[in-house]
N, C-alpha and C positions, 0 to 999 in steps of 0.2 A: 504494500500500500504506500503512495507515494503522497506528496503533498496535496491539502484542498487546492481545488480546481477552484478559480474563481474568473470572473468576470466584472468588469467596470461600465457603470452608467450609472450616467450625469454626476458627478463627482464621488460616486460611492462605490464602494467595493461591496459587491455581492460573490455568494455560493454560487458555482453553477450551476449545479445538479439540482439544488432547491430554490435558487430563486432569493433566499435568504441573506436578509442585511448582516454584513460582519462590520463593515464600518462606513460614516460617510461625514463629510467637511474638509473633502480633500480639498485644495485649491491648483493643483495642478499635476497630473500623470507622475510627475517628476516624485512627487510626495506618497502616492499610491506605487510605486517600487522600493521608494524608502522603506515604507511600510511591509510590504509585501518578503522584503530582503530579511528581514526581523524578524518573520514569523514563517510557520510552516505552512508557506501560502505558495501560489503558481498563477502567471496571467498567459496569458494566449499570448505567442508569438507573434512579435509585428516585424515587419520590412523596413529596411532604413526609412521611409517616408511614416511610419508609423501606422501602416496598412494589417491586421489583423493576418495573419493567416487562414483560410477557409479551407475545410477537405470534406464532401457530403456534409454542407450545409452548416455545421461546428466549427468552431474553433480546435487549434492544435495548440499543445502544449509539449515543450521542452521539460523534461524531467532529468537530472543528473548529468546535465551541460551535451549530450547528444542522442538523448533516446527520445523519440516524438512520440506520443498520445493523444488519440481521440477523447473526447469527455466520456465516452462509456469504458476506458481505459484500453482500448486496443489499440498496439503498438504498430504504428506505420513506419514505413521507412523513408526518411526524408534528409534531405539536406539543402543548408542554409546557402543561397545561391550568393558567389563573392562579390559581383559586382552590386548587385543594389538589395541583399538580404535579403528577395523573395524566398519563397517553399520552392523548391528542387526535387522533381519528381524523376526516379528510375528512370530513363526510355526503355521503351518494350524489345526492342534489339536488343540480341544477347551476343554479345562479344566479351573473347575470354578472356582478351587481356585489358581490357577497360571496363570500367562501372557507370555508363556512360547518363548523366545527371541531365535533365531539362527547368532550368526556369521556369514556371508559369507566368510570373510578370513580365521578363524580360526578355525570356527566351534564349537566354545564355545557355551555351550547351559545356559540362565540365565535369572532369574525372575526379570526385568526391575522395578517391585513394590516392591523385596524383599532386593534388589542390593540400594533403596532408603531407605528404612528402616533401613540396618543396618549401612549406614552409620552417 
């Protein structure tokens, strides 16, 4: 079991699962990670532009700095696209010696094992 799921509207932090007030009088996003950072709490992944990430209609969540979950806790596999932090989907071609990664925002195409290596 990993951290609550939650979700942010209009300056409050809610459950996700239940809809349930945990806190609210944030004044700015910035304060709601402050917060978030402190407790064992989790928000939906956003994109450098502060775009949500979406996958069937959910939000996705980051647990243990690389492992993605849906809110009913199923483990996707996703990667964080370099140029502009979109959601990074598998492409369906299977080549053996690439991991070959698609953007959805941006459409950047990148090898998620090679993207590791050279850093």
């Amino acid at each position: 079991m990993g951290p609550m799921k939650t979700v942010v509207r209009d300056q409050a932090l809610y459950e996700a699962k239940s809809g349930k007030l945990i806190k609210d009088g944030f004044a700015d996003y910035r304060e709601v990670e402050a917060y978030v950072k402190h407790h064992y709490l989790a928000l939906p992944v956003v994109d450098n532009a502060g775009k949500a990430w979406v996958l069937d209609d959910g939000p996705i969540y980051c647990l243990h700095g690389s492992q993605y979950e849906l809110l009913n806790d199923q483990r996707v596999h996703l990667s964080r696209c370099p140029d502009c932090g979109g959601m990074g989907i598998r492409a369906d071609e299977f080549v053996v010696e690439s991991d070959c990664i698609r953007c959805t925002q941006c459409g950047h195409e990148f090898d998620a094992r090679l993207e590791m290596m050279e850093t």
